[in-house]
N, CA, C and O of each residue as an XYZ file, in Angstrom:
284
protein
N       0.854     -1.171      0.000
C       0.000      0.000      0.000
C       0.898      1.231      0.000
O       1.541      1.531      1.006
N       0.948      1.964     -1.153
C       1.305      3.593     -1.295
C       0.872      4.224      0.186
O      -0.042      3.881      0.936
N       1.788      5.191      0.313
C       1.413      6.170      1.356
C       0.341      6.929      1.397
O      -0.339      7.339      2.338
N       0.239      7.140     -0.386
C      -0.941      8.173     -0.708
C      -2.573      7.328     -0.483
O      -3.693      7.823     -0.361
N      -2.136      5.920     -0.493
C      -3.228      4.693      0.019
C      -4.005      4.780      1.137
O      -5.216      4.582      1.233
N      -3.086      5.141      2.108
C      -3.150      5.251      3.754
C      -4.665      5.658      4.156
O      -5.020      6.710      3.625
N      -5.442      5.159      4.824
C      -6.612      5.812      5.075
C      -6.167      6.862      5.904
O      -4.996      6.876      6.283
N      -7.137      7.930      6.299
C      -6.776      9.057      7.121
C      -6.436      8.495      8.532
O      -6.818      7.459      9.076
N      -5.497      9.609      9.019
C      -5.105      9.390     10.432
C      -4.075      7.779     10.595
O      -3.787      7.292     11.689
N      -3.822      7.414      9.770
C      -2.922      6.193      9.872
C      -1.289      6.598      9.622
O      -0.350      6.388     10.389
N      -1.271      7.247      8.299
C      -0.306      8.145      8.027
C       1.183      8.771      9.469
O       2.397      8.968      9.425
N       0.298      8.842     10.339
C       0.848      9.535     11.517
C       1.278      7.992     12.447
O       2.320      7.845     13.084
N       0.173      6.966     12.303
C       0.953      5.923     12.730
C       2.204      5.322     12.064
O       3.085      4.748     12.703
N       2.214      5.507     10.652
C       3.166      4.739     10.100
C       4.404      5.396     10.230
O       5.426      4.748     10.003
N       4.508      7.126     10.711
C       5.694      7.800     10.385
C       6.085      7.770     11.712
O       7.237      8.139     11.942
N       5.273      7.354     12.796
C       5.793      7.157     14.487
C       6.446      6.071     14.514
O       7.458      6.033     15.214
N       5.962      4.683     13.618
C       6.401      3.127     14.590
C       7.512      3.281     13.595
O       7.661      4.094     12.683
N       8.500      1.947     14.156
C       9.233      1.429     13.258
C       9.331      0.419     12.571
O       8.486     -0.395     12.942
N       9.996      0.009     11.666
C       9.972     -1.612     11.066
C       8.857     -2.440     11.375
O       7.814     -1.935     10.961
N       8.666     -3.768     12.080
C       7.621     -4.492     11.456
C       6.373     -3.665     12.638
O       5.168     -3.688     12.389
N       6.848     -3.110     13.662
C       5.691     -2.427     14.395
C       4.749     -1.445     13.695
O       3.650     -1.026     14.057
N       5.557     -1.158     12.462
C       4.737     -0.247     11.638
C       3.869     -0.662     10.719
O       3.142      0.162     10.164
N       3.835     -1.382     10.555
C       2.768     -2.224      9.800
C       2.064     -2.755     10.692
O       0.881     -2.551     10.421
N       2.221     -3.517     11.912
C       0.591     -3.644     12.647
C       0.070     -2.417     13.458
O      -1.072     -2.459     13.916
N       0.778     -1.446     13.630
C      -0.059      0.130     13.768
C      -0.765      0.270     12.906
O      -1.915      0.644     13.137
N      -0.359      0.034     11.680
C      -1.494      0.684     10.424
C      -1.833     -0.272     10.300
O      -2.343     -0.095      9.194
N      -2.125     -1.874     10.638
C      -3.300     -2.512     10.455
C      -4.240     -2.183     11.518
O      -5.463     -2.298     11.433
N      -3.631     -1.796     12.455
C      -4.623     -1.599     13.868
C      -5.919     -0.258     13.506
O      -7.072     -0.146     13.920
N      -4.902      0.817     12.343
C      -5.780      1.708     12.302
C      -6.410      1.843     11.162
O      -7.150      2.797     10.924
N      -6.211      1.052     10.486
C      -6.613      0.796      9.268
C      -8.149     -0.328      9.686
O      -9.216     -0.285      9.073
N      -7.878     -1.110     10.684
C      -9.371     -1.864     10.941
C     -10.340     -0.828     11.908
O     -11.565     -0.949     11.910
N      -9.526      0.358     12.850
C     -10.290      0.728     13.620
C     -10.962      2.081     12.287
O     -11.778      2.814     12.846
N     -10.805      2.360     11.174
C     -11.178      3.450     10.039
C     -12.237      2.267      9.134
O     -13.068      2.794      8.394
N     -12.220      1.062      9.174
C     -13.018      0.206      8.588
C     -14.543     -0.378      9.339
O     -15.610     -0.724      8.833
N     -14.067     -0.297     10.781
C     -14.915     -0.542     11.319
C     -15.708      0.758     12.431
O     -16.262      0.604     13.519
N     -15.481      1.964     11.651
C     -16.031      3.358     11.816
C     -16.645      3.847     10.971
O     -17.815      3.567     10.709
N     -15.665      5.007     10.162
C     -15.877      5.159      9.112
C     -16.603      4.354      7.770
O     -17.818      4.525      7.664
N     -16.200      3.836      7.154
C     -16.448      2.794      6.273
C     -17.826      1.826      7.003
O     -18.873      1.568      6.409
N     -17.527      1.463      8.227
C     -19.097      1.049      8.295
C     -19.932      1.955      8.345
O     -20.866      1.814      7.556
N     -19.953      2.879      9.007
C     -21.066      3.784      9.072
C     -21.815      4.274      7.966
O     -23.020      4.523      8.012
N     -20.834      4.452      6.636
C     -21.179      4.964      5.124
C     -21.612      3.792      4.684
O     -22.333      3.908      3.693
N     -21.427      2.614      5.082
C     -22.090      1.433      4.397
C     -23.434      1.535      4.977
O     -24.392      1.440      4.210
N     -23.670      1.752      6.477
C     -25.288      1.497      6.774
C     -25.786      2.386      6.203
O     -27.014      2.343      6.280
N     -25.400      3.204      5.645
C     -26.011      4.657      5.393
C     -26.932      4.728      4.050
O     -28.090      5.097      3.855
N     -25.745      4.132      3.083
C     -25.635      3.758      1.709
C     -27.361      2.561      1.933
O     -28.412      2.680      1.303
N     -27.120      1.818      2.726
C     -27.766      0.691      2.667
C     -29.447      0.680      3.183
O     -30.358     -0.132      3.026
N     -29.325      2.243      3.990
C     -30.563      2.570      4.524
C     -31.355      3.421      3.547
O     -32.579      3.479      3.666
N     -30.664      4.143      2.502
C     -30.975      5.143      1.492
C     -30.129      4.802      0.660
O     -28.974      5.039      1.017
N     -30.288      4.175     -0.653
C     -29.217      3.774     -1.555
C     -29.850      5.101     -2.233
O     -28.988      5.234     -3.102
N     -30.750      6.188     -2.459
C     -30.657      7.147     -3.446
C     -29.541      7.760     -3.013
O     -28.771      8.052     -3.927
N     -29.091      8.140     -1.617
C     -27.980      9.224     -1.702
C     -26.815      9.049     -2.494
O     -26.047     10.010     -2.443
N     -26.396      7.927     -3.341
C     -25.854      7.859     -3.754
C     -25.334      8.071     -5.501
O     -26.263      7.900     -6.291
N     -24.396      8.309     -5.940
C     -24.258      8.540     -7.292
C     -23.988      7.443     -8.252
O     -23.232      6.506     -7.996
N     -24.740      7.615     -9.552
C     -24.396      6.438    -10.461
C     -22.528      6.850    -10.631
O     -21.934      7.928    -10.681
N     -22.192      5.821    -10.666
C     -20.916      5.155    -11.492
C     -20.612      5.870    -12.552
O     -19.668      5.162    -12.903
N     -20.643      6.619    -13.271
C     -20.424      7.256    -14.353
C     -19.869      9.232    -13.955
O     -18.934      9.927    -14.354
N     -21.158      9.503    -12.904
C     -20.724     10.558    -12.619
C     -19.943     10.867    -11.435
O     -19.761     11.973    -10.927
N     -19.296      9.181    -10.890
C     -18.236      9.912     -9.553
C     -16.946      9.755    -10.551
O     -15.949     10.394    -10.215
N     -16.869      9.018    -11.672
C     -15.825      9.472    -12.580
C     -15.600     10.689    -13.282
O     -14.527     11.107    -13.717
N     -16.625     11.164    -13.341
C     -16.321     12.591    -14.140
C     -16.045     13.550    -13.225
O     -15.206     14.401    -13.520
N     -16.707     13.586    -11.940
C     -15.900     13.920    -10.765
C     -14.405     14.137    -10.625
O     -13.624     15.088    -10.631
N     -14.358     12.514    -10.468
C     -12.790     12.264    -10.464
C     -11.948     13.018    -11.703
O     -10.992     13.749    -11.443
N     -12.274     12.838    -12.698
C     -11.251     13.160    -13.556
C     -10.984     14.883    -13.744
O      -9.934     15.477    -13.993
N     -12.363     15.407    -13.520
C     -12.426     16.820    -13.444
C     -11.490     17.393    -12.316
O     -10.704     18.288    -12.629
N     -11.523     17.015    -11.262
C     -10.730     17.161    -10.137
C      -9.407     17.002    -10.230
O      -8.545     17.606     -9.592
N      -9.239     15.991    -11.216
C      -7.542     15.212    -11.684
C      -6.955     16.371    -12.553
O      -5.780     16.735    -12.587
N      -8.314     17.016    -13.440
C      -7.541     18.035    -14.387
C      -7.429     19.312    -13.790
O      -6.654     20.102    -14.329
N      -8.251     19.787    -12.454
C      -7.613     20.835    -12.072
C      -6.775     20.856    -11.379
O      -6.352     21.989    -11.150
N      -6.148     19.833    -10.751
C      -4.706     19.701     -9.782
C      -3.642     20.015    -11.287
O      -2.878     20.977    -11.369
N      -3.776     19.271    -12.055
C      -2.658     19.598    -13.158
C      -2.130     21.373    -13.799
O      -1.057     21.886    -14.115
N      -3.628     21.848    -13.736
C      -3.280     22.946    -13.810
C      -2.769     23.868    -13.339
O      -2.670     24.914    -13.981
């Protein structure tokens, strides 16, 4: 996993531990951001699937966003 991968707030674990301690810090916070975050947007998603966007337009999103960092 890239750094730029890192879910939020893990980042700070990985640049504190060292060697192999640093990798089960960021699994530690990487499950405690999965089982927060990420669940919570799943019940959410799952209680109201309209809030969500078709597939087509979180790419144009994305890429629009991709072309104004370049600029």
């Amino acid at each position: 996993m890239a750094a730029q991968d890192v879910p939020p707030n893990t980042q700070a674990a990985k640049d504190d531990a060292g060697g192999e301690s640093s990798e089960h810090t960021i699994d530690g916070a990487i499950e405690g951001w999965l089982s927060t975050d990420v669940a919570e947007t799943y019940d959410r998603m799952r209680a109201d699937p309209e809030r969500g966007i078709p597939l087509d337009a979180a790419f144009q999103r994305l890429r629009r966003a991709r072309g104004q960092q370049r600029e």
